[in-house]
N, CA, C and O atoms as a Maestro MAE file, in Angstrom:
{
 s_m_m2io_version
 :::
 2.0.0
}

f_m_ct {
 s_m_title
 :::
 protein
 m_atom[328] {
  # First column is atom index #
  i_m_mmod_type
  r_m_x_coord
  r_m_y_coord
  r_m_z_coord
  i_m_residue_number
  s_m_chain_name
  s_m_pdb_residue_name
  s_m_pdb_atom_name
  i_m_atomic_number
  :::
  1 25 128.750 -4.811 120.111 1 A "UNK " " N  " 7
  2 3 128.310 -4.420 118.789 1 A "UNK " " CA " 6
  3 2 128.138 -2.910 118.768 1 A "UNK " " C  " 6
  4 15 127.870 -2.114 119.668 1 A "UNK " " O  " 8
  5 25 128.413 -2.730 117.246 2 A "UNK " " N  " 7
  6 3 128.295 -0.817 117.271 2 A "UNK " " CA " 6
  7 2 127.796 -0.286 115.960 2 A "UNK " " C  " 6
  8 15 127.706 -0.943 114.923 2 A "UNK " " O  " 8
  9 25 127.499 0.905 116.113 3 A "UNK " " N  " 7
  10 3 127.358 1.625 114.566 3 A "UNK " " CA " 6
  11 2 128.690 1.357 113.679 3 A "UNK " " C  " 6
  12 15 129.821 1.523 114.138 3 A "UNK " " O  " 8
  13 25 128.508 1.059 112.768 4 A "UNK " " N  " 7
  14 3 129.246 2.134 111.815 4 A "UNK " " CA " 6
  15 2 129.808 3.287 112.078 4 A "UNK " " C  " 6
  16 15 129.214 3.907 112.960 4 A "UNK " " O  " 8
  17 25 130.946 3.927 111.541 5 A "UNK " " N  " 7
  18 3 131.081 5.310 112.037 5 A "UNK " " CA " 6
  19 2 130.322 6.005 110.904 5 A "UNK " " C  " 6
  20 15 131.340 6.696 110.859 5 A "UNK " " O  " 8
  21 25 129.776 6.347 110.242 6 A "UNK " " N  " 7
  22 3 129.198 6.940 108.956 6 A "UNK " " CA " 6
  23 2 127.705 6.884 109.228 6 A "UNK " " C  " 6
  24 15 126.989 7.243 108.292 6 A "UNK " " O  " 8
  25 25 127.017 6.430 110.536 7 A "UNK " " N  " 7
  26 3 125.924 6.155 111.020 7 A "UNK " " CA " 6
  27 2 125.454 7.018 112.228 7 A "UNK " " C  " 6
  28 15 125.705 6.737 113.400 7 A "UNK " " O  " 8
  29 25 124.768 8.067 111.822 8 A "UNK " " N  " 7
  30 3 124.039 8.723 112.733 8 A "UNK " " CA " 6
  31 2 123.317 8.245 113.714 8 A "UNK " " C  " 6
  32 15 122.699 7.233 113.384 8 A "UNK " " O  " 8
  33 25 123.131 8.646 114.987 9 A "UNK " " N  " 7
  34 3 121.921 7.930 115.911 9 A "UNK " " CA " 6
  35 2 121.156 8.716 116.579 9 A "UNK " " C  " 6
  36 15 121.648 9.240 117.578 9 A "UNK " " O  " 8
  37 25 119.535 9.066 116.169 10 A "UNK " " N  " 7
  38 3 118.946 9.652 117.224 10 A "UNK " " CA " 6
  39 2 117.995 9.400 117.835 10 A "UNK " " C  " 6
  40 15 117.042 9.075 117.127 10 A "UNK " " O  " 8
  41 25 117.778 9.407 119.133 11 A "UNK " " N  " 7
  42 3 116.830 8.624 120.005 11 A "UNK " " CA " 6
  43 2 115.357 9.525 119.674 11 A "UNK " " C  " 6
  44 15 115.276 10.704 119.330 11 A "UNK " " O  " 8
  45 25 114.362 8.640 119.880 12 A "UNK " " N  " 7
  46 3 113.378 9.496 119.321 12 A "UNK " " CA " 6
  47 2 111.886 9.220 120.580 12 A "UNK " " C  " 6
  48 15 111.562 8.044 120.747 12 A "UNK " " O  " 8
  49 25 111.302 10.024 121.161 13 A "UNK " " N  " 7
  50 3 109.821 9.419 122.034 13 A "UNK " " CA " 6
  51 2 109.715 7.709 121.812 13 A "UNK " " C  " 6
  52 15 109.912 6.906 122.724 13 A "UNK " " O  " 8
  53 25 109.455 7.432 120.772 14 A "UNK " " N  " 7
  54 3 108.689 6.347 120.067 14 A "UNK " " CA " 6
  55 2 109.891 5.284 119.537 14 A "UNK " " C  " 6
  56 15 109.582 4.312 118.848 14 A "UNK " " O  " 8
  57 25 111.390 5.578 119.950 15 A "UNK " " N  " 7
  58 3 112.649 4.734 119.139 15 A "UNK " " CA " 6
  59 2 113.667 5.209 119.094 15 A "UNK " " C  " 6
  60 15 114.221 5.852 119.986 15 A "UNK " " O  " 8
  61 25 114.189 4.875 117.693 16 A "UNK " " N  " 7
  62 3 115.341 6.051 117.401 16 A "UNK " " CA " 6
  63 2 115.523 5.569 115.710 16 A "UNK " " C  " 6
  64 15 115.065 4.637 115.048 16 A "UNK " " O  " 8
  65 25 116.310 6.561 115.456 17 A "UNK " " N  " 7
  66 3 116.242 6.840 113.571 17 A "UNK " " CA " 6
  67 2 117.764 6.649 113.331 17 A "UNK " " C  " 6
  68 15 118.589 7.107 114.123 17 A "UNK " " O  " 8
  69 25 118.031 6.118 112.471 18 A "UNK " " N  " 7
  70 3 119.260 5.732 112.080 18 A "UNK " " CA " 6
  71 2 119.950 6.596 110.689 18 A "UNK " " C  " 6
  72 15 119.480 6.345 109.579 18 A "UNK " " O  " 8
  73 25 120.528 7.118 110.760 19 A "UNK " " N  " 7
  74 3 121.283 7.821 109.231 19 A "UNK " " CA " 6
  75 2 122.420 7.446 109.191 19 A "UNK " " C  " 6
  76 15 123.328 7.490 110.021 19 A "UNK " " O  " 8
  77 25 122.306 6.788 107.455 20 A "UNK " " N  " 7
  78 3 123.806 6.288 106.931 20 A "UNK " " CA " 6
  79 2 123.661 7.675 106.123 20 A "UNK " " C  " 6
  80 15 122.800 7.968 105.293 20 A "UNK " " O  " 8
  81 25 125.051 8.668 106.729 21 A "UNK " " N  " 7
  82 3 125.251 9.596 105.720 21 A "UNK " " CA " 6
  83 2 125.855 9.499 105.036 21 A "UNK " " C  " 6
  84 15 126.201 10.559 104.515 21 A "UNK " " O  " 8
  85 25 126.428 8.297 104.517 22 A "UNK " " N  " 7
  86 3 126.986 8.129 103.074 22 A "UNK " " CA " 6
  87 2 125.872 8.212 101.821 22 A "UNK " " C  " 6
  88 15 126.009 8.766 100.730 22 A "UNK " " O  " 8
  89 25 124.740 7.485 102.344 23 A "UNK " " N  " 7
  90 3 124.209 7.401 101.482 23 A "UNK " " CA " 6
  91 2 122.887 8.073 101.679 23 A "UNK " " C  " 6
  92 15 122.069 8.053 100.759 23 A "UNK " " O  " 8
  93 25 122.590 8.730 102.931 24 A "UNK " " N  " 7
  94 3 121.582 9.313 102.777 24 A "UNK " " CA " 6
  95 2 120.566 8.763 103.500 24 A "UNK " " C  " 6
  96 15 119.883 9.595 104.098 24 A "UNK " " O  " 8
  97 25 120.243 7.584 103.636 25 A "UNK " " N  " 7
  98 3 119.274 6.286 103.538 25 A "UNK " " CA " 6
  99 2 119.116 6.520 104.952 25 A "UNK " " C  " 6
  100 15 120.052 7.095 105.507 25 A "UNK " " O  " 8
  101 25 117.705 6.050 105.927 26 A "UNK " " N  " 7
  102 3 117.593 6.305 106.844 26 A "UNK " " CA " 6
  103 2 116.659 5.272 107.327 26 A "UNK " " C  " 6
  104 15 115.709 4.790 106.709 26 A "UNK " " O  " 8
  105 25 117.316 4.829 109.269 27 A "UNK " " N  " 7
  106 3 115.726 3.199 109.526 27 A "UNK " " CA " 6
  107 2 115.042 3.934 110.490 27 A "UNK " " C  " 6
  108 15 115.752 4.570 111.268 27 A "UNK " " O  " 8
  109 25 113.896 3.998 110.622 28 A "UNK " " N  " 7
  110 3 113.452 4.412 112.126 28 A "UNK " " CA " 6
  111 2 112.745 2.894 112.773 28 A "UNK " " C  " 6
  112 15 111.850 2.150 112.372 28 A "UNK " " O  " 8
  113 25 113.545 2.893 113.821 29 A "UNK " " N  " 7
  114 3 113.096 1.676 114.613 29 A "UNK " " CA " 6
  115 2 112.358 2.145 115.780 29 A "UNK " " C  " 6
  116 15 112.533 3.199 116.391 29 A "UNK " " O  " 8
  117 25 111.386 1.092 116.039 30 A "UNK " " N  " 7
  118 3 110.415 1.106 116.783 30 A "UNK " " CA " 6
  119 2 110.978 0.982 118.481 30 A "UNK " " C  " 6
  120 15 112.167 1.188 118.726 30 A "UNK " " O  " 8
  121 25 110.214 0.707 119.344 31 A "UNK " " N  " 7
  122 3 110.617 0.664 120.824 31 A "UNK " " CA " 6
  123 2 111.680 -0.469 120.858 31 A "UNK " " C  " 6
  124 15 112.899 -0.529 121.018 31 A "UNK " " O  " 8
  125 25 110.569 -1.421 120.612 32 A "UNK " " N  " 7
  126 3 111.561 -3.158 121.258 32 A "UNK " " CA " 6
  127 2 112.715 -2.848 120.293 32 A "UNK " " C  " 6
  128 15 113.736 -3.080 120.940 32 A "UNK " " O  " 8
  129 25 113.148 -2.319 118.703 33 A "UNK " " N  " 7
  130 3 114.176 -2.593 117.825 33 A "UNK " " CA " 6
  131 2 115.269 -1.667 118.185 33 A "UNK " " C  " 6
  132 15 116.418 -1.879 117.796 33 A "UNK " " O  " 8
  133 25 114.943 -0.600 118.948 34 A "UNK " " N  " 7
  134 3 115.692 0.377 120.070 34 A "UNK " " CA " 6
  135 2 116.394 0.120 121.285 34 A "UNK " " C  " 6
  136 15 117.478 0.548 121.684 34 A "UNK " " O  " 8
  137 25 115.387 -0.832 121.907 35 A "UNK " " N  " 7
  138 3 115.691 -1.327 123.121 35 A "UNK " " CA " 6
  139 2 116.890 -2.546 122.566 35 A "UNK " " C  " 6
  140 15 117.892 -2.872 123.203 35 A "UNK " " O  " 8
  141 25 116.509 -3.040 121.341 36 A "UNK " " N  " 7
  142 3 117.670 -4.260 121.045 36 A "UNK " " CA " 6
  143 2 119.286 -3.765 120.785 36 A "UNK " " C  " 6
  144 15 120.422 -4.183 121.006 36 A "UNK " " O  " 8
  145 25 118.505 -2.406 120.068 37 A "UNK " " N  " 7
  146 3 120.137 -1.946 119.266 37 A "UNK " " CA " 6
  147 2 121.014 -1.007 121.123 37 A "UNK " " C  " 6
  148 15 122.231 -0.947 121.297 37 A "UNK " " O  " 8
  149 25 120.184 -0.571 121.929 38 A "UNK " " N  " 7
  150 3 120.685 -0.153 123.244 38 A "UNK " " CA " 6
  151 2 121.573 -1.295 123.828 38 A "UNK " " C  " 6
  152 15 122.767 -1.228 124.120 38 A "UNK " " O  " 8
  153 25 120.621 -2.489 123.948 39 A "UNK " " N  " 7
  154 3 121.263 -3.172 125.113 39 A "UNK " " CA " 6
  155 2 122.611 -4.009 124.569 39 A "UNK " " C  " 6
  156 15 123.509 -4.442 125.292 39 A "UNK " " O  " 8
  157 25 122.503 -4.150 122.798 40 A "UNK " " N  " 7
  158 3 124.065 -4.670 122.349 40 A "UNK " " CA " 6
  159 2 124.778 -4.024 122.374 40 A "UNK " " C  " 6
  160 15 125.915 -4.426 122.619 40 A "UNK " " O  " 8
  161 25 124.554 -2.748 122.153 41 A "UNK " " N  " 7
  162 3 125.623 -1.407 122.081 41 A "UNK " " CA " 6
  163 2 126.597 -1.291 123.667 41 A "UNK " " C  " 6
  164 15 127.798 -1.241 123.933 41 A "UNK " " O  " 8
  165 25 124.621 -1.279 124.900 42 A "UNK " " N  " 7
  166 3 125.953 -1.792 125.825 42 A "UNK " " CA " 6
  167 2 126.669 -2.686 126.194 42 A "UNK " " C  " 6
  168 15 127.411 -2.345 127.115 42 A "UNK " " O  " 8
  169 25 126.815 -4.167 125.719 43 A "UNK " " N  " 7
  170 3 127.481 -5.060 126.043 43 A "UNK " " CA " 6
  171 2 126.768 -6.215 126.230 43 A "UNK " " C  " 6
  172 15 127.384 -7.223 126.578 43 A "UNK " " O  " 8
  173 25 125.392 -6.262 126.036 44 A "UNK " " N  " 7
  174 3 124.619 -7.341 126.299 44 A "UNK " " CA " 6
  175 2 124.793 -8.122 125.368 44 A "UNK " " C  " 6
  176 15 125.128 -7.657 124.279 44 A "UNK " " O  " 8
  177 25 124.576 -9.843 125.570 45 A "UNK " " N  " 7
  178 3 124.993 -10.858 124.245 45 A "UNK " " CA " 6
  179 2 123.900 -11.053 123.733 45 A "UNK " " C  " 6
  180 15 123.004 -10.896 124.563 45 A "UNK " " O  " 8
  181 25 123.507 -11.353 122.646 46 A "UNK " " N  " 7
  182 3 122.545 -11.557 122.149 46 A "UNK " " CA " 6
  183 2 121.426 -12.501 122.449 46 A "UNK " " C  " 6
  184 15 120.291 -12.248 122.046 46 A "UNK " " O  " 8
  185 25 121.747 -13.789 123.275 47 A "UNK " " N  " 7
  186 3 121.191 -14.689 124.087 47 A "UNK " " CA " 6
  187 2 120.654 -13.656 125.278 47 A "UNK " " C  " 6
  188 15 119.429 -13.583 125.365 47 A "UNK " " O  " 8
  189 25 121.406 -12.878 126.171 48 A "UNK " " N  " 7
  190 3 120.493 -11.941 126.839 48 A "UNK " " CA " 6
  191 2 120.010 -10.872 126.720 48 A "UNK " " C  " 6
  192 15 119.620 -10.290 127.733 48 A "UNK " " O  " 8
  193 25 119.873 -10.233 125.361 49 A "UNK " " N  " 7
  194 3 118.709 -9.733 124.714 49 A "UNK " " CA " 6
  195 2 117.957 -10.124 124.557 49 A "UNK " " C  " 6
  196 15 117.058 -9.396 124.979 49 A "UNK " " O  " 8
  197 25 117.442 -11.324 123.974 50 A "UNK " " N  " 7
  198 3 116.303 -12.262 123.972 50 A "UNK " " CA " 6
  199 2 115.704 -13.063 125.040 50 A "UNK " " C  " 6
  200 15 114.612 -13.629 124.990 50 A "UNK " " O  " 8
  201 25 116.605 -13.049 126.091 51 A "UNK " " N  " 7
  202 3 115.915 -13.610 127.627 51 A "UNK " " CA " 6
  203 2 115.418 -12.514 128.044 51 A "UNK " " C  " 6
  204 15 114.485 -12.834 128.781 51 A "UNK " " O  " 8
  205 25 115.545 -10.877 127.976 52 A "UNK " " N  " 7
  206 3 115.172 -9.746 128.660 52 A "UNK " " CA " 6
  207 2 114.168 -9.815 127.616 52 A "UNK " " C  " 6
  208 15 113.168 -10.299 128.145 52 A "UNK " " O  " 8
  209 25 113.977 -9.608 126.581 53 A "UNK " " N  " 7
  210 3 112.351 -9.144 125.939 53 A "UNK " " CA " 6
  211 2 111.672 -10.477 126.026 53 A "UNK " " C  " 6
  212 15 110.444 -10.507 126.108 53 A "UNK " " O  " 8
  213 25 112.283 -11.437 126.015 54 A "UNK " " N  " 7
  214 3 110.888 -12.867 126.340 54 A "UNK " " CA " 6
  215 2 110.692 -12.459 127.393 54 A "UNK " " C  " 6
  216 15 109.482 -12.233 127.357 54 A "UNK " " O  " 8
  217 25 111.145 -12.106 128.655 55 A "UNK " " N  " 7
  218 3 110.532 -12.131 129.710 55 A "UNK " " CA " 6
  219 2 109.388 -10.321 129.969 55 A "UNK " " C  " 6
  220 15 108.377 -10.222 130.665 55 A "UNK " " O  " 8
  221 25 109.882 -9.492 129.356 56 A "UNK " " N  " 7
  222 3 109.116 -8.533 129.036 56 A "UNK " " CA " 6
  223 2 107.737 -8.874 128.186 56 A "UNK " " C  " 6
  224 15 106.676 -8.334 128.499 56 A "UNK " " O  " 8
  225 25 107.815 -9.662 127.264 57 A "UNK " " N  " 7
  226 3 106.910 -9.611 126.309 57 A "UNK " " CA " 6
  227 2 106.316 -11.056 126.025 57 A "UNK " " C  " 6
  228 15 105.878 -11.394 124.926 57 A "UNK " " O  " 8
  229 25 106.358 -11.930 127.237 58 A "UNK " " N  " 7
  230 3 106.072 -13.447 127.481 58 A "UNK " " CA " 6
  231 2 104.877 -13.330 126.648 58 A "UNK " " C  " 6
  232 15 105.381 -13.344 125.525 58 A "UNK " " O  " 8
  233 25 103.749 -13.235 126.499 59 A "UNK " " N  " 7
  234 3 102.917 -13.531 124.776 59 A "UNK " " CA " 6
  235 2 104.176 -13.899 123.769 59 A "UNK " " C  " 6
  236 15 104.498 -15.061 123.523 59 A "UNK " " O  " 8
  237 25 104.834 -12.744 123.228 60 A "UNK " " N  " 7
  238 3 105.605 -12.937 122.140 60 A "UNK " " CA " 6
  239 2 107.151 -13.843 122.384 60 A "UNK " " C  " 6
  240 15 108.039 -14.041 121.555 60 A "UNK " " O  " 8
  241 25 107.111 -14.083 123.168 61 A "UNK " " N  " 7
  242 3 108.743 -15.215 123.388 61 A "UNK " " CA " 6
  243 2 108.739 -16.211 122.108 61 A "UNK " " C  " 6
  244 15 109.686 -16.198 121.322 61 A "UNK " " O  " 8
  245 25 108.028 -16.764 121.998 62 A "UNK " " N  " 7
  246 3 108.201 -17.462 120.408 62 A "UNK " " CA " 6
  247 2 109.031 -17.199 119.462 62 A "UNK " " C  " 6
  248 15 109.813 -18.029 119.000 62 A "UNK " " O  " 8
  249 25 108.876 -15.307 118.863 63 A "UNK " " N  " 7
  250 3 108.963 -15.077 118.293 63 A "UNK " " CA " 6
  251 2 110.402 -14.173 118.558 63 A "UNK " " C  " 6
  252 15 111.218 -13.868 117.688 63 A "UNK " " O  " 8
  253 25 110.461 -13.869 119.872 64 A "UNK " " N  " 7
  254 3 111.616 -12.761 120.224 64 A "UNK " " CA " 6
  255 2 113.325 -13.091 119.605 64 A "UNK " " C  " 6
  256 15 114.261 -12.299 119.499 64 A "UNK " " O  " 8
  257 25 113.272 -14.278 119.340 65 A "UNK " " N  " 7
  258 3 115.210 -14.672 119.229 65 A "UNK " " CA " 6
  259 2 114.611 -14.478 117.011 65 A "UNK " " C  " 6
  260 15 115.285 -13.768 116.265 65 A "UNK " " O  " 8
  261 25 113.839 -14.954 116.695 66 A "UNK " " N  " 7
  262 3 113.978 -14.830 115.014 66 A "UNK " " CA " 6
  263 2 113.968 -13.277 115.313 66 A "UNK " " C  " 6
  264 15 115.030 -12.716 115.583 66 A "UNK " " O  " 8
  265 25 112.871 -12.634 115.271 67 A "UNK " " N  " 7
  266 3 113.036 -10.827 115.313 67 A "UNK " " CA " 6
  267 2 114.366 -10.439 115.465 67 A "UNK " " C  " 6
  268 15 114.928 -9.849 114.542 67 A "UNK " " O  " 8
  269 25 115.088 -10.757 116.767 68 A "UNK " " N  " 7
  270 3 115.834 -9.974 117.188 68 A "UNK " " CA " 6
  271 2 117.326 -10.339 115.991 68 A "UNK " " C  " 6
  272 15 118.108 -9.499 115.544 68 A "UNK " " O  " 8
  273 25 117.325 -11.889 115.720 69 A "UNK " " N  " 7
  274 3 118.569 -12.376 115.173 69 A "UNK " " CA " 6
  275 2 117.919 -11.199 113.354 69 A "UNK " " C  " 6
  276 15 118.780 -10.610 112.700 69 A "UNK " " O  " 8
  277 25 116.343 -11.135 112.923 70 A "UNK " " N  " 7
  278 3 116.371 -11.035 111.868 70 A "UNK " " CA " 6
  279 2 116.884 -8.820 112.181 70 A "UNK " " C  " 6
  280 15 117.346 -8.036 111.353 70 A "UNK " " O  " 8
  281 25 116.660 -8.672 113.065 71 A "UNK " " N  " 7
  282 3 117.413 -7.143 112.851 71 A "UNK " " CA " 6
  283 2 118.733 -6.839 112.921 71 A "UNK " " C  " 6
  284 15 119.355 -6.055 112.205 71 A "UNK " " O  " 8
  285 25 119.239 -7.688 114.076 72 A "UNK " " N  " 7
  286 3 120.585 -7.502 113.415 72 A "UNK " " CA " 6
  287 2 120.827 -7.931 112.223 72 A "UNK " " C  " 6
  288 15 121.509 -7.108 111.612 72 A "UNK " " O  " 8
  289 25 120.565 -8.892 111.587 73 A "UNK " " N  " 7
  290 3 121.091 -9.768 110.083 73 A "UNK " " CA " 6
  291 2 121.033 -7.966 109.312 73 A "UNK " " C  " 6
  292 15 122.069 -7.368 109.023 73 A "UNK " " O  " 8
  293 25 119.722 -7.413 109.116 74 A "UNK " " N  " 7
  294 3 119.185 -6.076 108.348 74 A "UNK " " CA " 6
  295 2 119.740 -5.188 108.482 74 A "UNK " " C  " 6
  296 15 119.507 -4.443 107.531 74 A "UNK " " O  " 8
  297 25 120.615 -4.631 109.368 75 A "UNK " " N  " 7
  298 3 121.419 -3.763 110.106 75 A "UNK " " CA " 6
  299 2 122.583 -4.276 109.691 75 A "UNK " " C  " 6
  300 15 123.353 -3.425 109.247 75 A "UNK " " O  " 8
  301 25 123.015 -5.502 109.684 76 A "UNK " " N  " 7
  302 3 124.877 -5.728 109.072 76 A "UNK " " CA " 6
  303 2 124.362 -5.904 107.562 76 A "UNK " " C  " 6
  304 15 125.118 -5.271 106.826 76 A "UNK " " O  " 8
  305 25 123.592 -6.386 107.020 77 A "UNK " " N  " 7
  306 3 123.422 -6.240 105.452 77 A "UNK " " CA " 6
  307 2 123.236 -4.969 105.119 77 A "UNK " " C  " 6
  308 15 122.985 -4.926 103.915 77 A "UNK " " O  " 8
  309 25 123.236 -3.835 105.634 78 A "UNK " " N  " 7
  310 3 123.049 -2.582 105.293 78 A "UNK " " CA " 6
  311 2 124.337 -2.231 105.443 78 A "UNK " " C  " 6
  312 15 124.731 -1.304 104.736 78 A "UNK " " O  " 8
  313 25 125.341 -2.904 106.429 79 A "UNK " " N  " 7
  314 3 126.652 -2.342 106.782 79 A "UNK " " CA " 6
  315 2 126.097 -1.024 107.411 79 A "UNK " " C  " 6
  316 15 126.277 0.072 106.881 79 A "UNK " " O  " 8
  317 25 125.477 -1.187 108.465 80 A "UNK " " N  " 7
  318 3 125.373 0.144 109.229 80 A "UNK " " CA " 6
  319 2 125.737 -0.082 111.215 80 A "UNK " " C  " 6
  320 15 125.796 0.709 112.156 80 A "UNK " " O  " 8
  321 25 125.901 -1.578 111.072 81 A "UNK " " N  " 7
  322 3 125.844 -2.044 111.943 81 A "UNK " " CA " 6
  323 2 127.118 -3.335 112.357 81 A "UNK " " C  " 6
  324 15 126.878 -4.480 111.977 81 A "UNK " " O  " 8
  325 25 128.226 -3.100 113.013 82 A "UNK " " N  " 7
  326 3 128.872 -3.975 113.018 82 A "UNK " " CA " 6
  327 2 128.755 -5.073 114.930 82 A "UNK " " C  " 6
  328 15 129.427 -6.091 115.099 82 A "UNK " " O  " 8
  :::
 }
 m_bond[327] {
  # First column is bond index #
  i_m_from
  i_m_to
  i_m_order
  :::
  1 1 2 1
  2 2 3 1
  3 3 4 2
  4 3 5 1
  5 5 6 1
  6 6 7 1
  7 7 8 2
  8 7 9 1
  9 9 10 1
  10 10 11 1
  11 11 12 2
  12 11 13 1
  13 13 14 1
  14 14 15 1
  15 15 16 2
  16 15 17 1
  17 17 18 1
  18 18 19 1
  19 19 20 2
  20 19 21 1
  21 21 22 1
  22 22 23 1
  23 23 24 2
  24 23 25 1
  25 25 26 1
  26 26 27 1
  27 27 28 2
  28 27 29 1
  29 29 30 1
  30 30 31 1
  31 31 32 2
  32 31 33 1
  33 33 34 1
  34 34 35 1
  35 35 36 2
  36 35 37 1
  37 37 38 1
  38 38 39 1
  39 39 40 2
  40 39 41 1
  41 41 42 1
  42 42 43 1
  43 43 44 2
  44 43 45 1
  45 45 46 1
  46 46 47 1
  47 47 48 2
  48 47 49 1
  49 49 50 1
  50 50 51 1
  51 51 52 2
  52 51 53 1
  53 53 54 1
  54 54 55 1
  55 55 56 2
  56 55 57 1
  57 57 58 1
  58 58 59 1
  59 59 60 2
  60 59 61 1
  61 61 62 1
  62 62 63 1
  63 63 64 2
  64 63 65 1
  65 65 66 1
  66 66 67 1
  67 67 68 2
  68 67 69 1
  69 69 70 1
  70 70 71 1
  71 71 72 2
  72 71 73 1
  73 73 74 1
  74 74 75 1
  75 75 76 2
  76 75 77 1
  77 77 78 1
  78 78 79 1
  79 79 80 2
  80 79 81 1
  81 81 82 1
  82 82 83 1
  83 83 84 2
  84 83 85 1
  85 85 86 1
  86 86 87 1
  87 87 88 2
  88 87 89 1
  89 89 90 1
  90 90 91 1
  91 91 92 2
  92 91 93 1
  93 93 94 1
  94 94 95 1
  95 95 96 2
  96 95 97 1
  97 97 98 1
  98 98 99 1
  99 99 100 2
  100 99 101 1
  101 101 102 1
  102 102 103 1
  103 103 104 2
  104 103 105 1
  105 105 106 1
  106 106 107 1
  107 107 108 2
  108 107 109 1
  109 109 110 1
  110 110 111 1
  111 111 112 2
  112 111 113 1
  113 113 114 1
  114 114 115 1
  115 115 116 2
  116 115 117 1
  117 117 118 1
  118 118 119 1
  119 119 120 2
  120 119 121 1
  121 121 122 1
  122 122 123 1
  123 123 124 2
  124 123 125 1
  125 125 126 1
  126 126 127 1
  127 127 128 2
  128 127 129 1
  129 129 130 1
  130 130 131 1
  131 131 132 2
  132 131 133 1
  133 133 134 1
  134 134 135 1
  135 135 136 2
  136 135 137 1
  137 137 138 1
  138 138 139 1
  139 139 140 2
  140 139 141 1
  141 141 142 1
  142 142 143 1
  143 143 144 2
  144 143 145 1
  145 145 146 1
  146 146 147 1
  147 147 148 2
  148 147 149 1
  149 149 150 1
  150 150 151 1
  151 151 152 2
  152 151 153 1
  153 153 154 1
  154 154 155 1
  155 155 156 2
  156 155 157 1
  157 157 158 1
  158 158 159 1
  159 159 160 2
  160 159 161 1
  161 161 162 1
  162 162 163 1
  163 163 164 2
  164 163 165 1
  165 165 166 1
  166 166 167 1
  167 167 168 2
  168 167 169 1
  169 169 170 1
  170 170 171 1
  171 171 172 2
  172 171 173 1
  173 173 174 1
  174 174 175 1
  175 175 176 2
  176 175 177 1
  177 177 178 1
  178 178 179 1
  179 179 180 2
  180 179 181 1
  181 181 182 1
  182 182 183 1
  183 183 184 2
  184 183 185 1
  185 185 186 1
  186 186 187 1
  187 187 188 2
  188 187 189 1
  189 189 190 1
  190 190 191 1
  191 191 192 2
  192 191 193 1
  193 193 194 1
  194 194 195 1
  195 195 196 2
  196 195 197 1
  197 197 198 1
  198 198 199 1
  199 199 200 2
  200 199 201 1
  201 201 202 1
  202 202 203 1
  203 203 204 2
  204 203 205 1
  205 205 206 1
  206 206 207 1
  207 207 208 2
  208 207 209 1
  209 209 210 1
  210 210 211 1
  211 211 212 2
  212 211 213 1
  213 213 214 1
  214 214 215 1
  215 215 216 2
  216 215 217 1
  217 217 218 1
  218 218 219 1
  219 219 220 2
  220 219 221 1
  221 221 222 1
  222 222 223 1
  223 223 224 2
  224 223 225 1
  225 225 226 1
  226 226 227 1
  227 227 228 2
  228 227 229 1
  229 229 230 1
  230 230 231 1
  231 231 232 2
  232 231 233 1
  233 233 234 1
  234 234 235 1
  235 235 236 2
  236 235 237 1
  237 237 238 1
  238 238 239 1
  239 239 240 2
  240 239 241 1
  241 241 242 1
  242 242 243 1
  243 243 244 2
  244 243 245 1
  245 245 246 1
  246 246 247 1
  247 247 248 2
  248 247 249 1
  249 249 250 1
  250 250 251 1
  251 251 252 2
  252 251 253 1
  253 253 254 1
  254 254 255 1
  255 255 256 2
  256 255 257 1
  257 257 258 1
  258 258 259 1
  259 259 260 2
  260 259 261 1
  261 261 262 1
  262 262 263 1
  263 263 264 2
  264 263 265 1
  265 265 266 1
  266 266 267 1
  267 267 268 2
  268 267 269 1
  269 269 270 1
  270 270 271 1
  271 271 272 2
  272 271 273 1
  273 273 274 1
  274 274 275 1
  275 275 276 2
  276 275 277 1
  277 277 278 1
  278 278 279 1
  279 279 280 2
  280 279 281 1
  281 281 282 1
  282 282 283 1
  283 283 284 2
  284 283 285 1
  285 285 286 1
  286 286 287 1
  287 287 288 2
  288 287 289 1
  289 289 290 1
  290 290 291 1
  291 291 292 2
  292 291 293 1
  293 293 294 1
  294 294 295 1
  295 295 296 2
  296 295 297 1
  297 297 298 1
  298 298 299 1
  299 299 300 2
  300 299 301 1
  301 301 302 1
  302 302 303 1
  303 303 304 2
  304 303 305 1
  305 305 306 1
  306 306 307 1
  307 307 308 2
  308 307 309 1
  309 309 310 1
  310 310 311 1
  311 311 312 2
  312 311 313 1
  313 313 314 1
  314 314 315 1
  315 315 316 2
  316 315 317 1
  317 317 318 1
  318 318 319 1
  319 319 320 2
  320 319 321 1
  321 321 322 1
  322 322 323 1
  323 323 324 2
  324 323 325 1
  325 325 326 1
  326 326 327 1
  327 327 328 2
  :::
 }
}
């Protein structure tokens, strides 16, 4: 999975910030939504994105595969994200 080409990326202390310069419009994502958009970018499947933060964040495993499936969904409905 990848940007858009029309999609800026900059890593930030706290994430990284996203610019669609078509339109201006901009996401700043948090750590874990950083760490998600990193590890697809490098090649990780989406099933082991969600086995690496359940096991990071075992409190939240419940919740880790809806989050992660609901940012990508937000990211290709923006078309910033293929």
């Amino acid at each position: 999975m990848s940007f858009t080409r029309h999609v800026t990326v900059t890593e930030t202390e706290h994430g990284m910030v996203l610019l669609d310069e078509r339109s201006g419009r901009y996401w700043q994502l948090n750590g874990t939504a950083a760490t998600v958009v990193r590890l697809l970018r490098e090649g990780s499947t989406v099933d082991e994105v969600i086995a690496r933060l359940s096991e990071r964040h075992p409190a939240s495993a419940g919740r880790v595969a809806a989050d992660v499936h609901g940012l990508i969904r937000a990211l290709r409905d923006a078309k910033v994200f293929k």
